[in-house]
mmCIF file of the N, C-alpha and C atoms, coordinates in Angstrom:
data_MODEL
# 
_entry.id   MODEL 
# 
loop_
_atom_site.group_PDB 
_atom_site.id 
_atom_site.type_symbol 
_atom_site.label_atom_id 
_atom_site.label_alt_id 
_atom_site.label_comp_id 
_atom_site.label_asym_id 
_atom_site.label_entity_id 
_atom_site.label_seq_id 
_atom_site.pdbx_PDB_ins_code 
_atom_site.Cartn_x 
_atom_site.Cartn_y 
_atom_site.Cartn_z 
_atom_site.occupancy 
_atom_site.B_iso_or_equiv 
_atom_site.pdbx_formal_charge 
_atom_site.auth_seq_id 
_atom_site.auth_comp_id 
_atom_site.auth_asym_id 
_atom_site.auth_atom_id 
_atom_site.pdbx_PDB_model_num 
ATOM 1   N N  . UNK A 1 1  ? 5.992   1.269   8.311   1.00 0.00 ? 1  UNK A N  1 
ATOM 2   C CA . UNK A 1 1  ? 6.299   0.647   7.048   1.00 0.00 ? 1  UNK A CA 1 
ATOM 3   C C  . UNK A 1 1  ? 6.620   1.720   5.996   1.00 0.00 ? 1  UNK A C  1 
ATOM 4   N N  . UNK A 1 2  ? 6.211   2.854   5.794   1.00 0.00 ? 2  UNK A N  1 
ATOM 5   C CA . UNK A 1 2  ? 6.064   3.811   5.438   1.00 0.00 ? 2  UNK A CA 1 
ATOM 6   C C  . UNK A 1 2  ? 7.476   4.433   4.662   1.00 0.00 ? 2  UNK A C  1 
ATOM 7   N N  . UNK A 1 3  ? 7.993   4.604   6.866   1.00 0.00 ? 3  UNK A N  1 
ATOM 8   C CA . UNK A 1 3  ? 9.214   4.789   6.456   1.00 0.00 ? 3  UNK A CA 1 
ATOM 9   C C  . UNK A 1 3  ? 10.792  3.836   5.915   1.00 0.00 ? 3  UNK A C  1 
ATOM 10  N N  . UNK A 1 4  ? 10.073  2.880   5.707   1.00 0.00 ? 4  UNK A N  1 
ATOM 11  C CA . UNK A 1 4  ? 10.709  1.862   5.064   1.00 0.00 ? 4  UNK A CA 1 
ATOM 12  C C  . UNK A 1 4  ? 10.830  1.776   3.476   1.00 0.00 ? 4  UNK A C  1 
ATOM 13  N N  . UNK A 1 5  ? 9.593   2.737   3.016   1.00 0.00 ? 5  UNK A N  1 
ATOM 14  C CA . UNK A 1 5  ? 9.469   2.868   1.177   1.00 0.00 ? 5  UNK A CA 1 
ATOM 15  C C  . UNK A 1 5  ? 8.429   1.875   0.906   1.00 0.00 ? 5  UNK A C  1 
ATOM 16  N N  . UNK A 1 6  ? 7.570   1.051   2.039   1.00 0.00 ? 6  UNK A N  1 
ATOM 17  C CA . UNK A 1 6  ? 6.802   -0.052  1.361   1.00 0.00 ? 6  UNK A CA 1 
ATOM 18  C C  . UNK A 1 6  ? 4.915   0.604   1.690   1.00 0.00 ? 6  UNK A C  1 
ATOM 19  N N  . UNK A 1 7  ? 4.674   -0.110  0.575   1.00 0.00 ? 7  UNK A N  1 
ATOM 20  C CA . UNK A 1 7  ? 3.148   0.266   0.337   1.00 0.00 ? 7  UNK A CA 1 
ATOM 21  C C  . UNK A 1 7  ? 2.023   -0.320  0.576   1.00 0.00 ? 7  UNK A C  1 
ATOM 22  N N  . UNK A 1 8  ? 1.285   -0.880  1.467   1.00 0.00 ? 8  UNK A N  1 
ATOM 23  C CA . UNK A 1 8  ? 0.361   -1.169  1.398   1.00 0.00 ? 8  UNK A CA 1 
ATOM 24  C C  . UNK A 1 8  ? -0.260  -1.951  0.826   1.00 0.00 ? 8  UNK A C  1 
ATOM 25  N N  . UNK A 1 9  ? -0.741  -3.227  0.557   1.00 0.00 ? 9  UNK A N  1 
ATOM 26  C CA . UNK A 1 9  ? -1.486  -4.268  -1.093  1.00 0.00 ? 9  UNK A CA 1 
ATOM 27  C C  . UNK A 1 9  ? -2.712  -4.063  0.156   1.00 0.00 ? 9  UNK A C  1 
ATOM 28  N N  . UNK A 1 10 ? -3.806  -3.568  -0.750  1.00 0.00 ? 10 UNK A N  1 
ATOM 29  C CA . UNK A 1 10 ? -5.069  -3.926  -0.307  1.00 0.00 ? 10 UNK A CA 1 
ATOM 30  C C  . UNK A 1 10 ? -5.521  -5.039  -0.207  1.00 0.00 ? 10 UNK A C  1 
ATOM 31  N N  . UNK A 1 11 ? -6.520  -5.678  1.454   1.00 0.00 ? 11 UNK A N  1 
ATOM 32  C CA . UNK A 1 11 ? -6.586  -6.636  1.615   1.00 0.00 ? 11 UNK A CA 1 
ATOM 33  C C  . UNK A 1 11 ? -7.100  -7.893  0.513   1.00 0.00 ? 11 UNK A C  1 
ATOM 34  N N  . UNK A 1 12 ? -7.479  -7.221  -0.490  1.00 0.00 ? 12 UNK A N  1 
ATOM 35  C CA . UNK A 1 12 ? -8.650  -8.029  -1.442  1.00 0.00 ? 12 UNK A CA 1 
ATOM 36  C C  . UNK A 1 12 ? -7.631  -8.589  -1.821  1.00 0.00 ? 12 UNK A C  1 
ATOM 37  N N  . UNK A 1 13 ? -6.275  -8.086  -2.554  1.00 0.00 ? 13 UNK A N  1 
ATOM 38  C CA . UNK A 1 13 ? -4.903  -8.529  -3.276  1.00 0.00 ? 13 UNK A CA 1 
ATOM 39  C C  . UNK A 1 13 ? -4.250  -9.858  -2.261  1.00 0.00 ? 13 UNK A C  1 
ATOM 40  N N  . UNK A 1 14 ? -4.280  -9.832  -1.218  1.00 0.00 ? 14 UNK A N  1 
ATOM 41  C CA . UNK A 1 14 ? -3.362  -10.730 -0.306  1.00 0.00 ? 14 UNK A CA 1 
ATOM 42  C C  . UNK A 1 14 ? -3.475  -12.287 -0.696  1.00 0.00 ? 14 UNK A C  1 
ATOM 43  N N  . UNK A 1 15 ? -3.044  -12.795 -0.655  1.00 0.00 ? 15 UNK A N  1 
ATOM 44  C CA . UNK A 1 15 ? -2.176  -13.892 -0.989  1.00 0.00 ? 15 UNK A CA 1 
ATOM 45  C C  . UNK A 1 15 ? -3.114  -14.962 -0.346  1.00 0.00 ? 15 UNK A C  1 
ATOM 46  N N  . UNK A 1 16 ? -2.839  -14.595 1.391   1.00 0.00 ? 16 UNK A N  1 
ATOM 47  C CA . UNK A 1 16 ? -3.428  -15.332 2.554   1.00 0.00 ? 16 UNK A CA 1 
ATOM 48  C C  . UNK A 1 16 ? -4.182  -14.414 3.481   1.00 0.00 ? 16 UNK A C  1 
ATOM 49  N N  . UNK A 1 17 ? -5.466  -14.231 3.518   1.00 0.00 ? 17 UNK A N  1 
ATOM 50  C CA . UNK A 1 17 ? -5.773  -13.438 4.769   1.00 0.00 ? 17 UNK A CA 1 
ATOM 51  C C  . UNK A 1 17 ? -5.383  -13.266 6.148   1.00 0.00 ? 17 UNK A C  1 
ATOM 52  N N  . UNK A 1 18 ? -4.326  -14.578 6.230   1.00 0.00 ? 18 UNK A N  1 
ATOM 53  C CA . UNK A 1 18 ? -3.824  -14.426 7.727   1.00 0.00 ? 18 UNK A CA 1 
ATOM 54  C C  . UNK A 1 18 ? -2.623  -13.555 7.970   1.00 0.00 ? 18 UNK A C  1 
ATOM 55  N N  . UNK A 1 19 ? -2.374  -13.180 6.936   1.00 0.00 ? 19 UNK A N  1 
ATOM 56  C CA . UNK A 1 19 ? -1.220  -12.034 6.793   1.00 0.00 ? 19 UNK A CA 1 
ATOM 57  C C  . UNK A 1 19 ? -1.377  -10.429 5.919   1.00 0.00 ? 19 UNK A C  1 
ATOM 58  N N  . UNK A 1 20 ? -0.631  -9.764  6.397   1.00 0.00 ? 20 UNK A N  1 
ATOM 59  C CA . UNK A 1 20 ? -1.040  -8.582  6.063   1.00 0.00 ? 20 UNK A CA 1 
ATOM 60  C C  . UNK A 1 20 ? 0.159   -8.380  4.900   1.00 0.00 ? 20 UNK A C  1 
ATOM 61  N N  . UNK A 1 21 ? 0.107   -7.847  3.871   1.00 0.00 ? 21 UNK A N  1 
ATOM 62  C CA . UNK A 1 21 ? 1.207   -7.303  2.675   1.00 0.00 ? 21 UNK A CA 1 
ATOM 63  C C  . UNK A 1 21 ? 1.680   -5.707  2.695   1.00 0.00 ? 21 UNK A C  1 
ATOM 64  N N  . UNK A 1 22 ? 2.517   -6.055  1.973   1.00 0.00 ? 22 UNK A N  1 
ATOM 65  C CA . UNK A 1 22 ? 3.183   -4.271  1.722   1.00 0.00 ? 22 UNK A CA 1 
ATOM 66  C C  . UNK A 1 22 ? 4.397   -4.797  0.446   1.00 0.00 ? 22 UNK A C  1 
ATOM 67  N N  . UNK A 1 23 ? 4.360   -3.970  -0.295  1.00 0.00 ? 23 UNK A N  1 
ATOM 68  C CA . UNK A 1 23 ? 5.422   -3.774  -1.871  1.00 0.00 ? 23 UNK A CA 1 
ATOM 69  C C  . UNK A 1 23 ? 6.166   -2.988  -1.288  1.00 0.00 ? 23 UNK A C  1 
ATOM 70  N N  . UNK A 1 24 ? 7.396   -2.927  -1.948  1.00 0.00 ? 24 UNK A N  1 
ATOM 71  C CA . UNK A 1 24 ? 8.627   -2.617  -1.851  1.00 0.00 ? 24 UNK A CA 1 
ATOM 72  C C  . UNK A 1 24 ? 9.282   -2.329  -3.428  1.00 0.00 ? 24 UNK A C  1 
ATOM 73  N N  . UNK A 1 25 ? 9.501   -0.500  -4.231  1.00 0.00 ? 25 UNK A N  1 
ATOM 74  C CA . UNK A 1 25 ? 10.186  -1.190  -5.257  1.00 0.00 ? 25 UNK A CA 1 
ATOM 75  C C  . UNK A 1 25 ? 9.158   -1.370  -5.980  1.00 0.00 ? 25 UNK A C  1 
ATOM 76  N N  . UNK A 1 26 ? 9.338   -1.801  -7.981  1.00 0.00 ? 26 UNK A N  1 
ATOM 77  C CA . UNK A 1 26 ? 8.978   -1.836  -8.870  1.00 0.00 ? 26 UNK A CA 1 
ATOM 78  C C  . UNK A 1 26 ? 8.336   -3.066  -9.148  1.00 0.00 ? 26 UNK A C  1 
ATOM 79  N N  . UNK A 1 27 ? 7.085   -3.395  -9.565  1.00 0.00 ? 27 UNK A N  1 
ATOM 80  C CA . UNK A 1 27 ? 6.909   -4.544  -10.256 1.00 0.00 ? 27 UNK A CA 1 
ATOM 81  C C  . UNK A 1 27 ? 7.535   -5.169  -11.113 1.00 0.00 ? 27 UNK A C  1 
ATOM 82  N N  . UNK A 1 28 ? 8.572   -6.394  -10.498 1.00 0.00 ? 28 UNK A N  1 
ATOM 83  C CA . UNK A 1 28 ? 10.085  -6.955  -11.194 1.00 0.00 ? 28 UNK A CA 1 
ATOM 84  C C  . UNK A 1 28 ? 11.127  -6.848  -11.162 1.00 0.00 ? 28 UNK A C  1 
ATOM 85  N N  . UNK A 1 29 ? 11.183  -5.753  -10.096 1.00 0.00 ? 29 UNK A N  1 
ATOM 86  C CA . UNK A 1 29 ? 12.139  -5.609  -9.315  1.00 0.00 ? 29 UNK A CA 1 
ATOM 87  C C  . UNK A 1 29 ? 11.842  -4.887  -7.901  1.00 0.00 ? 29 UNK A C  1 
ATOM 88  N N  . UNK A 1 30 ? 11.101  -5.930  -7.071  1.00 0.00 ? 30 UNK A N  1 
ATOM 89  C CA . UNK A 1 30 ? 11.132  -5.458  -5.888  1.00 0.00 ? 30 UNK A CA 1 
ATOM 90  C C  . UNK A 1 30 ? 10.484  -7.004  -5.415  1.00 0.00 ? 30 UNK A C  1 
ATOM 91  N N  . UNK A 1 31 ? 10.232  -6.185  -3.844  1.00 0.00 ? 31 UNK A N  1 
ATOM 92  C CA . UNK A 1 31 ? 10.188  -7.454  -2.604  1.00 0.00 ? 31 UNK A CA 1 
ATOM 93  C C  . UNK A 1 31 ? 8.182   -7.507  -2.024  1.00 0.00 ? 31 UNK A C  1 
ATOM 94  N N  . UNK A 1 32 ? 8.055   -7.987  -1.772  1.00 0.00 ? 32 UNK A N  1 
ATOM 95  C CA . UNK A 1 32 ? 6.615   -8.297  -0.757  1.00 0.00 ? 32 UNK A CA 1 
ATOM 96  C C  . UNK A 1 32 ? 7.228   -9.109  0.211   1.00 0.00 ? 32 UNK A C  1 
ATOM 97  N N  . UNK A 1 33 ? 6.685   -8.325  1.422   1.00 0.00 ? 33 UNK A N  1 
ATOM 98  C CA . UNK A 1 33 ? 6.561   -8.389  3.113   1.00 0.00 ? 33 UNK A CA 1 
ATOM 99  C C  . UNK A 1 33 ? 5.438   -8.847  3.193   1.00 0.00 ? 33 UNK A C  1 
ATOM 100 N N  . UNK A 1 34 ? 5.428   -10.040 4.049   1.00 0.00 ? 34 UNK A N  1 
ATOM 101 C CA . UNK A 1 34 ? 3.877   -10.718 4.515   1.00 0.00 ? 34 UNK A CA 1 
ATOM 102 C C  . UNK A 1 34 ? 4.427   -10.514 6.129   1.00 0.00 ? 34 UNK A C  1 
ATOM 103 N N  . UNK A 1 35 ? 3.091   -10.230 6.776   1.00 0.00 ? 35 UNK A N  1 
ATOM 104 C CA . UNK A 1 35 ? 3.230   -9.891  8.256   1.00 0.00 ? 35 UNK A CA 1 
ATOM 105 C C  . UNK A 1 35 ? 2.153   -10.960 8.981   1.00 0.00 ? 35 UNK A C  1 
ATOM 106 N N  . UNK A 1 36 ? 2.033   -11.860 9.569   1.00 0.00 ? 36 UNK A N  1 
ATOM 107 C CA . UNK A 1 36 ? 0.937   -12.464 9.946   1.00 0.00 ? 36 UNK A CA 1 
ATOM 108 C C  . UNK A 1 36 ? 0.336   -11.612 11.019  1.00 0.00 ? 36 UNK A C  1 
ATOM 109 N N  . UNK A 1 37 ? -1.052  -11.326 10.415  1.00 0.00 ? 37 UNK A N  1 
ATOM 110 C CA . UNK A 1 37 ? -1.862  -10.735 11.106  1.00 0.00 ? 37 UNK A CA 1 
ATOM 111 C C  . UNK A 1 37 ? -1.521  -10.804 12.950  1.00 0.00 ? 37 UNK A C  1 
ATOM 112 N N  . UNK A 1 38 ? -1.117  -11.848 13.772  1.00 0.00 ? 38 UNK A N  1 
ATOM 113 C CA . UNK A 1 38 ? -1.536  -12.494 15.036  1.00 0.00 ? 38 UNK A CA 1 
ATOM 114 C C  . UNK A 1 38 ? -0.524  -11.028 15.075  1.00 0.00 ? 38 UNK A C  1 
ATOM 115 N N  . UNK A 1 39 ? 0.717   -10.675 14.547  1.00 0.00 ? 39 UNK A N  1 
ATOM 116 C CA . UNK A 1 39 ? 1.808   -10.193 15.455  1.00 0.00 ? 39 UNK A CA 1 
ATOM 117 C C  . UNK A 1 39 ? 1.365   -8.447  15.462  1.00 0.00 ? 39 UNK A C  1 
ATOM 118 N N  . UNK A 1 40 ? -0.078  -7.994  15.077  1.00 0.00 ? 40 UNK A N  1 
ATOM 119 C CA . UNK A 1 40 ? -0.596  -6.885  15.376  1.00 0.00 ? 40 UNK A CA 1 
ATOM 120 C C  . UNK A 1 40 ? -1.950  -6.684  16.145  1.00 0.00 ? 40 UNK A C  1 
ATOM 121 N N  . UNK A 1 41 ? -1.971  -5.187  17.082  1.00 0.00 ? 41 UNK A N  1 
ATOM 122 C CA . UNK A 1 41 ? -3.262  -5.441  17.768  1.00 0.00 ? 41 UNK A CA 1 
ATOM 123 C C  . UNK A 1 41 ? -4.458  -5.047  17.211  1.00 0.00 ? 41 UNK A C  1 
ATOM 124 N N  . UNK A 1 42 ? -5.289  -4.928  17.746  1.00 0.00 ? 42 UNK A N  1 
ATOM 125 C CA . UNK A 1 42 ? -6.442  -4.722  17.309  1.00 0.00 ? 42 UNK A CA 1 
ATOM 126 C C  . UNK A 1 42 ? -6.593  -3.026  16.802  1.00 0.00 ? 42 UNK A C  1 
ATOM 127 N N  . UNK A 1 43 ? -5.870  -2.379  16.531  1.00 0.00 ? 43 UNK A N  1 
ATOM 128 C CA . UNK A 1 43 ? -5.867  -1.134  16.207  1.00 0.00 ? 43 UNK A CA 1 
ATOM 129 C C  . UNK A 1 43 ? -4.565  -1.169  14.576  1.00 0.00 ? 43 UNK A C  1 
ATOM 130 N N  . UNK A 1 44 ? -3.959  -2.137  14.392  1.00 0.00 ? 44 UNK A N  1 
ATOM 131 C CA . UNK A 1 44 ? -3.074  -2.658  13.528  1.00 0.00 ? 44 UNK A CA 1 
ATOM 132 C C  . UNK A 1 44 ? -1.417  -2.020  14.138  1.00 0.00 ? 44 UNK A C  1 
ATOM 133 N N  . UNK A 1 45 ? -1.040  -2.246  15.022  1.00 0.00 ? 45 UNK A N  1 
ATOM 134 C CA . UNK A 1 45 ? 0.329   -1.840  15.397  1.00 0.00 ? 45 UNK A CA 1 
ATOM 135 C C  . UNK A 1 45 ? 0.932   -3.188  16.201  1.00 0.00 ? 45 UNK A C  1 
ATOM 136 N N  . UNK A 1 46 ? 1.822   -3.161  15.513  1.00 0.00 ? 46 UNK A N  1 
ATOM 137 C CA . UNK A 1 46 ? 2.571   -4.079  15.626  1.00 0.00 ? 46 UNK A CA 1 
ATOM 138 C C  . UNK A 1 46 ? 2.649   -4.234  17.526  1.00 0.00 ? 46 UNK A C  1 
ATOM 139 N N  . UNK A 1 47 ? 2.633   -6.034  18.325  1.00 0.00 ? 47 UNK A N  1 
ATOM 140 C CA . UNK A 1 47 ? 2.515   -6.079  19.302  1.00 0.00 ? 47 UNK A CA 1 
ATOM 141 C C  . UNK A 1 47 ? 4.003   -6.543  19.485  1.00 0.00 ? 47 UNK A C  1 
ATOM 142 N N  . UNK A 1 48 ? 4.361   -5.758  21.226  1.00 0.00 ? 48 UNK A N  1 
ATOM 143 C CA . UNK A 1 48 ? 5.819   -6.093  21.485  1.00 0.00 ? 48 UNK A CA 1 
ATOM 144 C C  . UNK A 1 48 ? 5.234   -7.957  22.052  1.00 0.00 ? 48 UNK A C  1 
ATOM 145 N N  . UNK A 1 49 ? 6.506   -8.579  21.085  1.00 0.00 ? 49 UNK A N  1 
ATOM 146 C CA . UNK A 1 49 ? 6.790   -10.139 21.784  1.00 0.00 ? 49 UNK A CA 1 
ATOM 147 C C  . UNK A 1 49 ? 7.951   -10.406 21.967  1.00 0.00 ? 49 UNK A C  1 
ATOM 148 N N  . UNK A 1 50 ? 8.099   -11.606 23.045  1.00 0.00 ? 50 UNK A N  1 
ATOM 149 C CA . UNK A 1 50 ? 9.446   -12.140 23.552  1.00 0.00 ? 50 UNK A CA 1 
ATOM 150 C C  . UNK A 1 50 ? 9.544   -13.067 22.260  1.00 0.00 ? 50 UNK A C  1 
ATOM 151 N N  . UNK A 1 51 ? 11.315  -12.984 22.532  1.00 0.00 ? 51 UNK A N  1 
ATOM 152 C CA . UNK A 1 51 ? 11.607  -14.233 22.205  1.00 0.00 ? 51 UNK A CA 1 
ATOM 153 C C  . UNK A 1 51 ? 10.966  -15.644 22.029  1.00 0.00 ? 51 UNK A C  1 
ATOM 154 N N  . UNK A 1 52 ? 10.841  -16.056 23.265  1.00 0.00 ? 52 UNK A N  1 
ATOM 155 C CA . UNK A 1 52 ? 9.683   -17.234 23.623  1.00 0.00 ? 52 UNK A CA 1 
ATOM 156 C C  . UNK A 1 52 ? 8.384   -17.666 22.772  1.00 0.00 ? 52 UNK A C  1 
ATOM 157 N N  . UNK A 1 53 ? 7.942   -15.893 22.777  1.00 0.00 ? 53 UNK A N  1 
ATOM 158 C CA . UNK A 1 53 ? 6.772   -16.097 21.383  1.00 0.00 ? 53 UNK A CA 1 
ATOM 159 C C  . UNK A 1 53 ? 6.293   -15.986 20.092  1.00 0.00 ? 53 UNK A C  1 
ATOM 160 N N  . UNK A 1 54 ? 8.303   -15.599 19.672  1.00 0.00 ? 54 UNK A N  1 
ATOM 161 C CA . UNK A 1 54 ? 8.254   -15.797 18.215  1.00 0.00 ? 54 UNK A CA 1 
ATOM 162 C C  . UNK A 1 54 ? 8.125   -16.973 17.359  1.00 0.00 ? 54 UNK A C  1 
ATOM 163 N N  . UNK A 1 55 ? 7.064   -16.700 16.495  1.00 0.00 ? 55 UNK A N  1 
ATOM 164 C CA . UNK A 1 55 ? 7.122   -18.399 15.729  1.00 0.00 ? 55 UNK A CA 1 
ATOM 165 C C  . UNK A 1 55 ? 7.616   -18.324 14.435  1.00 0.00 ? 55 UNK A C  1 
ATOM 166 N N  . UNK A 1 56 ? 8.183   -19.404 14.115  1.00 0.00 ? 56 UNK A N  1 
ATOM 167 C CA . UNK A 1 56 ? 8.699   -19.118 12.420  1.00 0.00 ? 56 UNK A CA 1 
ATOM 168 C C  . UNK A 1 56 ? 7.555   -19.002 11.872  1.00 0.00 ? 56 UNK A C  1 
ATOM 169 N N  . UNK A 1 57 ? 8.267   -18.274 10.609  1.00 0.00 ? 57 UNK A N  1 
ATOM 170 C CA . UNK A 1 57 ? 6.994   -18.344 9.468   1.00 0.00 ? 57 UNK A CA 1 
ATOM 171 C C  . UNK A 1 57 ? 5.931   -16.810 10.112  1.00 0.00 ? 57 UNK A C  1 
ATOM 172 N N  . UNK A 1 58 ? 6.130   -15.962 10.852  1.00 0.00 ? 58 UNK A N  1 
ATOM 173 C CA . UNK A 1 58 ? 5.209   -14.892 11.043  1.00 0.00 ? 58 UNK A CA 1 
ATOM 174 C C  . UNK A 1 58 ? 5.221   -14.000 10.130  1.00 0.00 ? 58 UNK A C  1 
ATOM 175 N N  . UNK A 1 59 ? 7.252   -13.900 9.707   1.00 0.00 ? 59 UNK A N  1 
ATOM 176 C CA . UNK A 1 59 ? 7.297   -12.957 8.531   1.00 0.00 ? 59 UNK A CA 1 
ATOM 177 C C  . UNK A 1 59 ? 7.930   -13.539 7.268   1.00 0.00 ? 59 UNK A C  1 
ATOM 178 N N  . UNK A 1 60 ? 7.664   -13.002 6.096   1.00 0.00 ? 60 UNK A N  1 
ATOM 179 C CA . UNK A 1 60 ? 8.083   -13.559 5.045   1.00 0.00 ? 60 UNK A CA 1 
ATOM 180 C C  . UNK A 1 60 ? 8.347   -11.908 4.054   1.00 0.00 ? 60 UNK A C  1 
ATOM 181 N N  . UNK A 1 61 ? 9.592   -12.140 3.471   1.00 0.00 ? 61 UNK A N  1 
ATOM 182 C CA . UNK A 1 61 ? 9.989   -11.413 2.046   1.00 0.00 ? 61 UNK A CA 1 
ATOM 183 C C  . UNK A 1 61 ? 10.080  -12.355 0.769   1.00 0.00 ? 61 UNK A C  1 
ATOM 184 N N  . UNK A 1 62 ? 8.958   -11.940 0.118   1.00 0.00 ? 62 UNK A N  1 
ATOM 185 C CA . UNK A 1 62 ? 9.524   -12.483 -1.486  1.00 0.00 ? 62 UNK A CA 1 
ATOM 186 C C  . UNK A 1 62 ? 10.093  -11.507 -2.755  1.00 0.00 ? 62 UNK A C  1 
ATOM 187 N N  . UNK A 1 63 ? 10.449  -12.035 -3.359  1.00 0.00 ? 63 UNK A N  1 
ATOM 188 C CA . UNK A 1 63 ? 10.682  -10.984 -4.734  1.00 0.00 ? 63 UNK A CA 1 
ATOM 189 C C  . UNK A 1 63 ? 9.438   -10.567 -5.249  1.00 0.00 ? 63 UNK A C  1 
ATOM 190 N N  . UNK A 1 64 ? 9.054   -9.428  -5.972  1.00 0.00 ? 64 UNK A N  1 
ATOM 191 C CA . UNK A 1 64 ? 7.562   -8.852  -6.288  1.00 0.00 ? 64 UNK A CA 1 
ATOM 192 C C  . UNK A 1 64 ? 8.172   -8.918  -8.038  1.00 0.00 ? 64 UNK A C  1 
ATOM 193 N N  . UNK A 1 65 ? 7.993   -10.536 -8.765  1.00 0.00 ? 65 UNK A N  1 
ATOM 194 C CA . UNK A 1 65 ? 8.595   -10.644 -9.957  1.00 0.00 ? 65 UNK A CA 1 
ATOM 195 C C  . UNK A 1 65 ? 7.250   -10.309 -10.726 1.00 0.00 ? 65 UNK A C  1 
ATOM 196 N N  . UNK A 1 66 ? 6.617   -10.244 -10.507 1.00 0.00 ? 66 UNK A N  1 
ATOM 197 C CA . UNK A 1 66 ? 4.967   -9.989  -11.430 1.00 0.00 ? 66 UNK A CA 1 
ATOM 198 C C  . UNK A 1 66 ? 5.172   -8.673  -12.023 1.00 0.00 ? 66 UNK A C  1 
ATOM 199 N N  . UNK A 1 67 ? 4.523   -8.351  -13.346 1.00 0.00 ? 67 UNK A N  1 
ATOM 200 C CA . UNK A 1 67 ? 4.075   -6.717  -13.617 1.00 0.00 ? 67 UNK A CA 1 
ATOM 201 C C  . UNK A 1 67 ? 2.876   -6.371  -13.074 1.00 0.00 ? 67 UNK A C  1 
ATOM 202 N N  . UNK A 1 68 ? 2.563   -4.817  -13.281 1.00 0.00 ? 68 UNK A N  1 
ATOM 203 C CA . UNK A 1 68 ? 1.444   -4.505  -12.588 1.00 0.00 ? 68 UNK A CA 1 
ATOM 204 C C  . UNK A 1 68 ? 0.394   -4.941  -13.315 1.00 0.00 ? 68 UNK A C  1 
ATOM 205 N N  . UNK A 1 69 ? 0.012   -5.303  -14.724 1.00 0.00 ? 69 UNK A N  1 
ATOM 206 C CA . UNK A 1 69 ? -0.992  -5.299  -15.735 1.00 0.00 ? 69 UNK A CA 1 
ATOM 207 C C  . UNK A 1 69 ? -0.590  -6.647  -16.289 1.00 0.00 ? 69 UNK A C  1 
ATOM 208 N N  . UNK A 1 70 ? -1.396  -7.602  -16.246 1.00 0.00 ? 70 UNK A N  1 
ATOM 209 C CA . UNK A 1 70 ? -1.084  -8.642  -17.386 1.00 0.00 ? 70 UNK A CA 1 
ATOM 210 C C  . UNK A 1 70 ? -1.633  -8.291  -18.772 1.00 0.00 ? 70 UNK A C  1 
ATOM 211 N N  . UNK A 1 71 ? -2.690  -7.555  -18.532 1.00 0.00 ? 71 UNK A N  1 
ATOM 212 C CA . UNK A 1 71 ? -3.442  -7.677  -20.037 1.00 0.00 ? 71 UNK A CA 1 
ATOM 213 C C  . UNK A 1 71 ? -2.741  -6.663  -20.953 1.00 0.00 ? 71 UNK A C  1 
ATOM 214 N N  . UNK A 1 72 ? -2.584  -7.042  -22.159 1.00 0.00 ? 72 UNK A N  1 
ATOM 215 C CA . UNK A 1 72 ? -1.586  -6.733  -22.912 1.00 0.00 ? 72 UNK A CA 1 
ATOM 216 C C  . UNK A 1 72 ? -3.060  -5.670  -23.798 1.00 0.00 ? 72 UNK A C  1 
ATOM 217 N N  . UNK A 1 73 ? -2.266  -5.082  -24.460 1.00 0.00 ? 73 UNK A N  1 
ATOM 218 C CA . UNK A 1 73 ? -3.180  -3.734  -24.994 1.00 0.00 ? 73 UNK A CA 1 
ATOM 219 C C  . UNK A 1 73 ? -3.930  -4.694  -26.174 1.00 0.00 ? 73 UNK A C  1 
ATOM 220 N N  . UNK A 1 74 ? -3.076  -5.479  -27.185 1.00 0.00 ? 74 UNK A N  1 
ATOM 221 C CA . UNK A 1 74 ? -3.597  -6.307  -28.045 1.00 0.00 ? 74 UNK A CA 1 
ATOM 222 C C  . UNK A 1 74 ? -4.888  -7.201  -27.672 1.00 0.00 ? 74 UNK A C  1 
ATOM 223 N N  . UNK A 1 75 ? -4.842  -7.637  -26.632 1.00 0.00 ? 75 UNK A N  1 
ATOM 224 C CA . UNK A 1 75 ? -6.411  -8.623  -26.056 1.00 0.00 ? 75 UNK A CA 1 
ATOM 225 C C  . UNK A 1 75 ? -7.307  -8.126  -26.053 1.00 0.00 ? 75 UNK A C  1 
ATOM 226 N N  . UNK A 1 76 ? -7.300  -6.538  -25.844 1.00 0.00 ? 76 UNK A N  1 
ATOM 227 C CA . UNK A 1 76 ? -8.419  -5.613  -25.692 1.00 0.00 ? 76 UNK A CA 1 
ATOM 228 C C  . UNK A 1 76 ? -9.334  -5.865  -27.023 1.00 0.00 ? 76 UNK A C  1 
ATOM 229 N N  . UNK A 1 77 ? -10.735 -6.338  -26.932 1.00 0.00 ? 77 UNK A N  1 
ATOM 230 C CA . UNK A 1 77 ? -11.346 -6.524  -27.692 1.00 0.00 ? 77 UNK A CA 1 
ATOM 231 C C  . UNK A 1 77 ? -12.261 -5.011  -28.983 1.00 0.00 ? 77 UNK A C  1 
ATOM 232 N N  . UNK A 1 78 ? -11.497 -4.008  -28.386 1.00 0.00 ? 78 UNK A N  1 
ATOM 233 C CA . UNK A 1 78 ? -12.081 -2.728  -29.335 1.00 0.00 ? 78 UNK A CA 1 
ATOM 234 C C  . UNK A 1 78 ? -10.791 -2.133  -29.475 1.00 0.00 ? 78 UNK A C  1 
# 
């Protein structure tokens, strides 16, 4: 993934635990990769599958439209 430019979202961040994340790119202009967990082994590397046992929906790209910080400096109560 690495060598792809994408980063890692720690598991706490994920969306769905049944899938694994990685960013791509700027907050608002970039992508998130969801990987469903099933299609890696128990060491996290991706497992070779047939045809036969691809299912939709294992991988997903969205746009990463969020910023990194919602809280605006003004809310800060000091």
């Amino acid at each position: 993934m690495a060598a792809r430019s994408y980063t890692p979202v720690e598991e706490k961040y994920w969306d769905n635990p049944l899938f694994m994340e990685w960013t791509r790119g700027d907050p608002g202009n970039g992508k998130i990769l969801k990987i469903a967990k099933t299609l890696f082994d128990k060491n996290n590397k991706l497992k070779v599958i047939t045809p036969e046992e691809w299912k939709d929906g294992s991988i997903l790209q969205e746009d990463y439209p969020f910023a990194e910080s919602t809280v605006e400096p003004d809310d800060i109560p000091f």
